[in-house]
C-alpha positions in Angstrom: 45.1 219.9 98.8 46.2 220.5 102.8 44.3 222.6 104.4 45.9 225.9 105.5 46.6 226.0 109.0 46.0 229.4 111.0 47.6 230.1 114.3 45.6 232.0 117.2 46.3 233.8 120.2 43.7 235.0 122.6 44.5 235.1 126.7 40.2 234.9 126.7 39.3 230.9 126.5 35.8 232.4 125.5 37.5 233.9 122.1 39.8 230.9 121.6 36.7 228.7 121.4 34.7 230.6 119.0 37.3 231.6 116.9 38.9 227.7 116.4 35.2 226.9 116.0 34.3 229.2 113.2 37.5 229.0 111.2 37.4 225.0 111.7 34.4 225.0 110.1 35.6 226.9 107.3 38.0 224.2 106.4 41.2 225.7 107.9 43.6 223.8 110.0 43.6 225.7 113.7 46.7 225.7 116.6 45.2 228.0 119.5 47.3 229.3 122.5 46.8 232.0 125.3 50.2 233.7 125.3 52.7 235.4 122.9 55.4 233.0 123.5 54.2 229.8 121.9 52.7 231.5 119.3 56.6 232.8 118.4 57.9 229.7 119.0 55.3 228.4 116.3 56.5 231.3 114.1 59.9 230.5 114.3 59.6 227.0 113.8 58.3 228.0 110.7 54.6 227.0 111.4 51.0 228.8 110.3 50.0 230.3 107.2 48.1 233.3 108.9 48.6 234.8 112.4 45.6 236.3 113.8 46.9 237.4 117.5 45.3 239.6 120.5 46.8 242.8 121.7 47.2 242.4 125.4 48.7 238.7 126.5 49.8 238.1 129.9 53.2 237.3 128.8 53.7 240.2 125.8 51.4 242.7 123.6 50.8 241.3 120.4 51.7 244.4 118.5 55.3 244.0 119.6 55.4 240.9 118.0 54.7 242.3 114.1 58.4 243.8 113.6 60.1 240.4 114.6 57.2 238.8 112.2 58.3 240.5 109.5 61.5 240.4 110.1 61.8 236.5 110.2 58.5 235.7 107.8 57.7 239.0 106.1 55.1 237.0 103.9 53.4 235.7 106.9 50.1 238.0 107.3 49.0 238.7 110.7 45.7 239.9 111.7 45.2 242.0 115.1 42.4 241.8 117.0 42.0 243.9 120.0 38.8 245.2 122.7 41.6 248.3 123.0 39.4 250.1 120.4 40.9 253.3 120.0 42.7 255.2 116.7 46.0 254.5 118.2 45.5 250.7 118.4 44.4 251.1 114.8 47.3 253.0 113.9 49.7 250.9 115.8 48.6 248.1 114.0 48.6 249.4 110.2 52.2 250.8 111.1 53.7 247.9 112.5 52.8 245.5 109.0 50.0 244.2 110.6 47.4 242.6 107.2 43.9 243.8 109.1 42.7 245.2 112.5 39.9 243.7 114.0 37.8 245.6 116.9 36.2 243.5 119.4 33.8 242.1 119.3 33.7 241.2 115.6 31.6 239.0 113.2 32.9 236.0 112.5 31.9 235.9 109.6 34.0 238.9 108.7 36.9 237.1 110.5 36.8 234.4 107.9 36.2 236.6 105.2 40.1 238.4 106.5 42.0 235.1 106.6 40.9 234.5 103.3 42.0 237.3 102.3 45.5 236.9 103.5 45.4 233.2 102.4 45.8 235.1 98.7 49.0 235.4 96.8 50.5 239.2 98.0 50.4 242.1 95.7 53.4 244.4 95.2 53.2 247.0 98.4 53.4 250.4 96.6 52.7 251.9 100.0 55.7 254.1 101.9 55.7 253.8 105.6 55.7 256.4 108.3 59.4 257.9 108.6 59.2 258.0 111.8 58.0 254.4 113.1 55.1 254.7 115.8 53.6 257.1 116.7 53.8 258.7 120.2 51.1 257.9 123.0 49.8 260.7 123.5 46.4 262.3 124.1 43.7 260.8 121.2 42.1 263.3 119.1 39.0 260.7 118.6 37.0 259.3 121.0 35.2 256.6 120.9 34.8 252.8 120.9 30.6 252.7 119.3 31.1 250.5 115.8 30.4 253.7 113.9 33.8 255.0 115.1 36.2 251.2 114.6 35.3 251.5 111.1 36.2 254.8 111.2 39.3 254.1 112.6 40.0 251.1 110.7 40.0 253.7 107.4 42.2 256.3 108.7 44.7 253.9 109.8 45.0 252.7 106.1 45.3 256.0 104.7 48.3 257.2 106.7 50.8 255.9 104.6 49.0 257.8 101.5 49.0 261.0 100.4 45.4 260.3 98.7 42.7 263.3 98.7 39.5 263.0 101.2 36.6 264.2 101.9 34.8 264.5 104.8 31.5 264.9 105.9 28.6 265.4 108.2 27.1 267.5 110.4 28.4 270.1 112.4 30.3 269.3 115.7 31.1 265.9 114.3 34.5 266.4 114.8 35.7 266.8 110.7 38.7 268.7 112.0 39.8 266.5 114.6 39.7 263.9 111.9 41.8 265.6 108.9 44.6 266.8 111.8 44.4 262.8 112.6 45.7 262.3 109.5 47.9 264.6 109.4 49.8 264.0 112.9 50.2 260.3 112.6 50.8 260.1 109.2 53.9 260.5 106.6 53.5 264.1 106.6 53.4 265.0 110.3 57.0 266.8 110.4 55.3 269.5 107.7 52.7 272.1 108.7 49.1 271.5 109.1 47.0 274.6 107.6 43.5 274.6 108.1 41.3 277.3 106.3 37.2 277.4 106.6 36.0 278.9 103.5 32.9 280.1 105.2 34.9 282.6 107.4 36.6 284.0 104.5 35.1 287.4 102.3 34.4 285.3 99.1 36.5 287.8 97.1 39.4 287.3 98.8 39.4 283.3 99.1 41.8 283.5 95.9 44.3 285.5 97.4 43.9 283.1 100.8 44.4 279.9 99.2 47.0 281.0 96.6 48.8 284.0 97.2 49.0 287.4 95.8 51.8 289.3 94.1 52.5 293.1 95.1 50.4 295.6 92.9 47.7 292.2 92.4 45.0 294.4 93.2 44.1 297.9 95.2 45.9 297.2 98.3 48.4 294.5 97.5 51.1 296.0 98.9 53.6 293.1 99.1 53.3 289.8 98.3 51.9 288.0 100.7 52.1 283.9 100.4 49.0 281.8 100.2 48.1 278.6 102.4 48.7 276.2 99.8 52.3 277.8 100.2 52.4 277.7 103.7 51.6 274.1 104.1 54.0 273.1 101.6 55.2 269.2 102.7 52.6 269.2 104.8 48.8 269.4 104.6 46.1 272.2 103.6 42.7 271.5 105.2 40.0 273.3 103.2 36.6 273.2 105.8 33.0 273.9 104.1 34.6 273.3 100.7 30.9 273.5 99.6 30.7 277.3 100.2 34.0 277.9 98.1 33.0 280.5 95.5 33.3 279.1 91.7 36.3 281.2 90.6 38.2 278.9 93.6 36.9 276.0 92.6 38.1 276.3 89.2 41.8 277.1 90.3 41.4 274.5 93.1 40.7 272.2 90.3 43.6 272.8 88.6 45.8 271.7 91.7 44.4 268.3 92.1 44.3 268.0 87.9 48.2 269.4 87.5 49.9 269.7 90.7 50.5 273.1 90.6 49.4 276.9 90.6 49.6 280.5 90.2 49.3 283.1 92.9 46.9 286.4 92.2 48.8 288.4 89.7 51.6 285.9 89.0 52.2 283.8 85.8 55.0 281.7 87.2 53.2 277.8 87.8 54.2 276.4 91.3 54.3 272.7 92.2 52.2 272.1 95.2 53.8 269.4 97.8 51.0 269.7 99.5 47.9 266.8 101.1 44.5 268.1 100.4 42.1 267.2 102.7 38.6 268.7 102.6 35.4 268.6 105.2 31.6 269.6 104.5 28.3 269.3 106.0 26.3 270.3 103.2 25.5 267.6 100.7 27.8 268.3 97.4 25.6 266.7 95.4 22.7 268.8 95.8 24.9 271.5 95.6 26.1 270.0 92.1 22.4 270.1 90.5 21.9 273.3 91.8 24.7 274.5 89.8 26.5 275.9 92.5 29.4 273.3 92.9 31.7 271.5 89.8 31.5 268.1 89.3 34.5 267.6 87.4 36.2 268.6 91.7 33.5 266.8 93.5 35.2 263.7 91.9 38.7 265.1 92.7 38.4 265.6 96.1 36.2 262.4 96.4 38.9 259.9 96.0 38.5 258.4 99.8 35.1 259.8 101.5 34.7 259.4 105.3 31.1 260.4 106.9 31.0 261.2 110.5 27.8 259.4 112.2 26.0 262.6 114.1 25.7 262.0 118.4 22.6 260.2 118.1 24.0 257.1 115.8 26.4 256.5 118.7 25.0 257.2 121.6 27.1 254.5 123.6 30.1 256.7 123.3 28.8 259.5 125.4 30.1 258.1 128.8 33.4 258.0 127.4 33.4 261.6 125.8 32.0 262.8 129.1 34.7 261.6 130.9 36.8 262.8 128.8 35.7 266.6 128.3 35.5 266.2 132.6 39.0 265.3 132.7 39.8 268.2 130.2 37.8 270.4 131.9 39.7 269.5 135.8 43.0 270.2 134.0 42.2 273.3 133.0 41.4 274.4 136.5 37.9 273.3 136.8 36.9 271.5 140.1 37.0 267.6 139.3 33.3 266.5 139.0 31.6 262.7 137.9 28.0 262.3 137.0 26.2 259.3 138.1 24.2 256.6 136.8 20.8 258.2 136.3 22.3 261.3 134.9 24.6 259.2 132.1 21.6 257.4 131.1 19.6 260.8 130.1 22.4 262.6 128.2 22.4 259.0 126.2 19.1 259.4 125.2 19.3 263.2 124.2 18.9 264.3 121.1 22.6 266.5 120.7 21.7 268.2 117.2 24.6 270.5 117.9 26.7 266.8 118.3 30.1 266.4 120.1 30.5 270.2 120.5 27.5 271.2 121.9 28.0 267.9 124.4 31.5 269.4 125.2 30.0 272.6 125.8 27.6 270.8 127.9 30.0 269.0 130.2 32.0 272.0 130.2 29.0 274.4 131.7 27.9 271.2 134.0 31.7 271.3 135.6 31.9 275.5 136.2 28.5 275.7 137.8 28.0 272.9 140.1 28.9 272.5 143.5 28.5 268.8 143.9 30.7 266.3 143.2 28.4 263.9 141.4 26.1 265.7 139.3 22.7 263.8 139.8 19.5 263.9 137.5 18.2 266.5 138.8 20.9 268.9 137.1 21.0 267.2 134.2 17.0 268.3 133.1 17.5 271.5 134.3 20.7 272.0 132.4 18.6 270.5 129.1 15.8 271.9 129.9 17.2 275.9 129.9 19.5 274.8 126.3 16.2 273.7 124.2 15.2 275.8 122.3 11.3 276.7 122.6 9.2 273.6 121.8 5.6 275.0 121.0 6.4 277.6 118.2 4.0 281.1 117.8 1.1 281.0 115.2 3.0 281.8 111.8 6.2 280.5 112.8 5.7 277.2 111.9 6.9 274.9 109.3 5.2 276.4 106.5 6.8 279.6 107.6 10.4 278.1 108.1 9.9 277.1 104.4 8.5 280.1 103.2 11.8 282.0 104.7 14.1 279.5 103.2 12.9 279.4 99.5 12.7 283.4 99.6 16.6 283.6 100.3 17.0 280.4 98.0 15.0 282.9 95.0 17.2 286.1 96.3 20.2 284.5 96.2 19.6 283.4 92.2 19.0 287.5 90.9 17.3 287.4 87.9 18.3 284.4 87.2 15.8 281.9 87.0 16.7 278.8 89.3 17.8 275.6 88.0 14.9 273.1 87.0 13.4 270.6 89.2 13.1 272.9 92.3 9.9 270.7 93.3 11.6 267.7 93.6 14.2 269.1 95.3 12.2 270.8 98.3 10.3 267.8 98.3 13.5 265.5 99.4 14.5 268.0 101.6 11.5 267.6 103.7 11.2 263.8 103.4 14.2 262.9 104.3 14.2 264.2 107.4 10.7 263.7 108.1 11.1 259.6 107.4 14.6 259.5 108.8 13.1 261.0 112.7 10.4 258.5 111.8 12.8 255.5 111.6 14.3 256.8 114.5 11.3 256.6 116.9 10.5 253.6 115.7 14.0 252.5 116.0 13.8 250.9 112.7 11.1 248.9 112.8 9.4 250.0 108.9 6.0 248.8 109.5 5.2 251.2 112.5 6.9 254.1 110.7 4.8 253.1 107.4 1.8 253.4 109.6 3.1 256.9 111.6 3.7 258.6 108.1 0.3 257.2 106.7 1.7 255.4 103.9 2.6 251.9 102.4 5.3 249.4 103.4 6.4 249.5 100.2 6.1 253.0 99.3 8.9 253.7 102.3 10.9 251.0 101.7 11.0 252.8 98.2 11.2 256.3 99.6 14.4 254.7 101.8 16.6 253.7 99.1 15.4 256.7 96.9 16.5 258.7 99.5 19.6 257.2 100.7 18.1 257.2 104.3 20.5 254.5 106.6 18.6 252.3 107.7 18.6 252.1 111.9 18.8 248.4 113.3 17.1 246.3 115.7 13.4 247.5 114.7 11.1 245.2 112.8 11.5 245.1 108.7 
C-alpha cells in the first residue's frame, strides 16, 4: 500500500526539520517547502493527501490559501499551524475550512495523531458556516497565548458554527462573560442580540418574570406586559451568569426550554418557540449543588452539552505580561497617562497569587496607571501597591479557620429552616477543606507529590488517592 504523502509549509527551517522528521517516521511520504507558492503549485498539480501549512510565509499567509483549497480540492484536509496564538487565528482558521489548528509550539506527537485523523475517509459536514465569512479584526475579547488559553481557543472556534448549549465555569474574574459574548460575536448568531442576565443580581421572586415575561394583571403590579429576555434575545443569544443560584421554580421552566423549545410568560398559556442560544456561566460547583438538593440534575445535563472551565490567574501566569499591556494600553486610551512596567516589576505580579483573577489584575494595572508619576513603574511600587491590597495576613484570636467554618455551616443550617439538611454533610465539609488544603499544597510544591505527602503528614499513596478522589489537576514539572 503507498504511503500517504503529506505536504508542509513552514518559512522556519527549525519546524521543517522536525516536522518531516516526526511524520517520516510515522510512515508518511513528506514534500517540505518554505513558502506558499510551491505548496499551491503542489496543490494544483494535484499532489499531497494532507496539507499542514504555517500562517505567516514570506510570500503569502496561509490562511488565504484555505478558500482556493477548497475550492480546487475540497476533500483535501489542511491543518494550520501558527505561533499567532490568539482566538482570532483560531477562528480564522475553523471559518475558512481549515481540518485542525495547531498552536505553536505543539507535540508532535499530537501532530501525528491530526494527520491521521484527516488521513480518514470524511464524514457528512452537518455544520452551517458563518453568514458572514470572517470575521472583522478587531479588538480580542481574550487574551492570552499560556496553553491553558490555545485549548481554549481551539474549542470556541469549533463551536461557532453551532448553536449547541455551554457551560462555563470557574472562578470569579476569569473572564466567563468575555467568553459567552466570544461566541456570540463571531459566530452564526452575531447579527441577533446578545442578552446577558446574572441571576445573582436578580430578587429571586422575580427571576420568572425576568427570564420569561409577564402578562398584564400577572401579579400585584403587572401593569402591562412587559417581555422577558428569552424574548429579547430572540435570533440571538441569552447568557444566564451564576446559573447555580437560579431559584428551583426557574429551573424547572428553564428546563422546559432546552427539553421543548419553547415557553410561557407569567400569566400566559400561549407556548412560544424560543430561537434563542443558551449559554450559561458558574463558579460554584453544580454538582455539589446537585447532592445538596439545591440544583436539578435532569438541567445540569442540559446545559452541560459542551463545558469550558476557565484556568484561575495562577495556572497561567505567563500571560500576565500580555494582559498588562493590554489593560495599559486600555487604560492610555481612556485618557490615562501612558505608563510601562519594567523587568523586575513583571516578574513579581507573575508570581502573585491574583485570587480575585483577571479583574482584580485589571483593576490593579488600572490603579498603577492613575497614581503614578513615573513612566516605568519599578519594584518598588509594585510591593507597595500589593502590599496595601492584601488583606490582613495574621488573623485575631477567634477569627481563625475554625471560626470561618463555624460562620459558614451556621448560614449553611439557617438557610435549610426546619428542614433537616441532606445526608452526608460530613463528607461534604470534609472535601471542601481538602481540596483546597492539598491543591495550595501541590502548588508550593509545584507538583512534586512526595514533598506535598510529607507537608500534609501523610502517605504517597493516600494523596495520590485523595487526588483523583478529589478531582484535584495535577500541576507539572514537580516530582511524582
Amino acid at each position: 500500500m503507498t504511503a500517504a504523502t503529506i505536504l508542509v509549509a513552514d518559512d522556519d527551517p527549525s519546524i521543517r526539520m522536525v516536522v518531516g522528521q516526526a511524520l517520516e517516521r510515522a510512515g508518511y511520504e513528506v514534500r517540505i517547502t518554505s513558502n506558499a507558492t510551491t505548496l499551491w503549485h503542489w496543490i494544483s498539480d494535484g499532489q499531497g493527501d494532507v496539507v499542514i501549512t504555517d500562517v505567516v510565509m514570506p510570500d503569502e499567509n496561509g490562511l488565504d490559501l484555505l478558500p482556493r483549497i477548497r475550492k480546487l480540492r475540497p476533500e483535501l484536509r489542511v491543518v494550520v499551524m501558527s505561533a499567532r496564538n490568539t482566538l482570532l487565528t483560531a477562528v480564522k482558521a475553523n471559518e475558512r475550512g481549515a481540518f485542525e489548528y495547531l498552536p505553536k509550539p505543539f507535540d508532535l506527537k499530537e501532530l501525528v495523531g491530526v494527520v491521521r485523523r484527516a488521513l480518514e475517509p470524511p464524514k457528512p459536514d452537518l455544520s452551517v458556516a458563518a453568514e458572514d465569512g470572517d470575521v472583522a479584526e478587531e479588538q480580542l475579547p481574550l487574551i492570552g497565548r499560556s496553553p491553558a488559553m490555545q485549548e481554549i481557543y481551539r474549542t470556541l472556534a469549533r463551536l461557532m458554527g453551532t448553536d449547541l448549549t455551554v457551560l462555563i465555569t470557574g472562578e470569579s474574574g476569569t473572564g466567563k462573560e468575555l467568553v459567552a459574548r466570544a461566541l456570540h460575536d463571531y459566530g452564526r448568531r452575531r447579527n441577533g442580540p446578545f442578552v446577558p442576565i446574572n441571576m445573582a443580581a436578580i430578587p429571586r421572586e422575580l427571576i420568572e418574570s425576568e427570564l420569561f415575561g409577564h402578562e398584564k394583571g400577572a401579579f400585584t403590579g403587572a401593569t402591562q406586559r412587559s417581555a422577558g429576555r428569552f424574548e429579547q434575545a430572540e435570533g440571538g443569544t441569552l447568557f444566564l451568569d451564576e446559573i447555580g443560584d437560579m431559584p428551583p421554580e426557574a429551573q424547572t421552566r428553564l428546563l422546559r426550554v432546552l427539553q421543548e423549545g419553547e415557553y410561557t410568560t407569567v400569566g400566559g398559556r400561549t407556548a412560544i418557540r424560543a430561537d434563542v442560544r443558551i449559554v450559561t456561566a458558574t463558579h460554584h460547583d453544580l454538582l455539589q449543588l446537585i447532592r445538596q438538593g439545591l440544583f436539578r440534575e435532569d438541567l445540569y445535563f442540559r446545559l452541560n452539552v459542551v463545558p469550558i472551565r476557565l484556568p484561575p490567574l495562577r495556572e497561567r501566569t505567563a500571560d500576565i505580561p500580555e494582559l498588562v499591556r493590554h489593560f495599559m494600553a486600555k487604560a492610555t486610551s481612556e485618557g490615562l497617562p501612558a505608563k510601562l512596567i519594567d523587568a523586575v516589576a513583571m516578574d513579581r505580579l507573575k508570581r502573585n497569587r491574583w485570587s480575585g483573577n483577571v479583574r482584580e489584575l485589571e483593576n490593579f494595572v488600572r490603579r498603577l496607571t492613575a497614581l503614578y508619576s513615573e513612566e516605568v513603574i519599578g519594584i518598588e511600587a509594585i510591593e507597595a501597591e500589593l502590599a496595601d491590597a492584601s488583606p490582613v495576613a495574621a488573623e485575631s484570636e477567634g477569627d481563625g479557620l475554625g471560626h470561618s467554618v463555624e460562620r459558614h455551616l451556621r448560614t449553611y443550617f439557617s438557610a435549610h429552616g426546619d428542614n433537616a439538611p441532606a445526608p452526608g454533610l460530613f463528607d461534604r465539609v470534609m472535601r471542601e477543606v481538602e481540596k483546597p488544603l492539598i491543591t495550595l499544597t501541590l502548588e508550593s510544591t509545584r507538583g512534586n507529590q512526595i514533598k506535598a505527602a510529607e507537608i500534609l503528614g501523610v502517605n504517597r499513596n493516600t494523596l495520590r488517592k485523595k487526588i483523583r478522589e478529589l478531582n484535584i489537576p495535577v500541576v507539572r514539572g514537580g516530582g511524582k
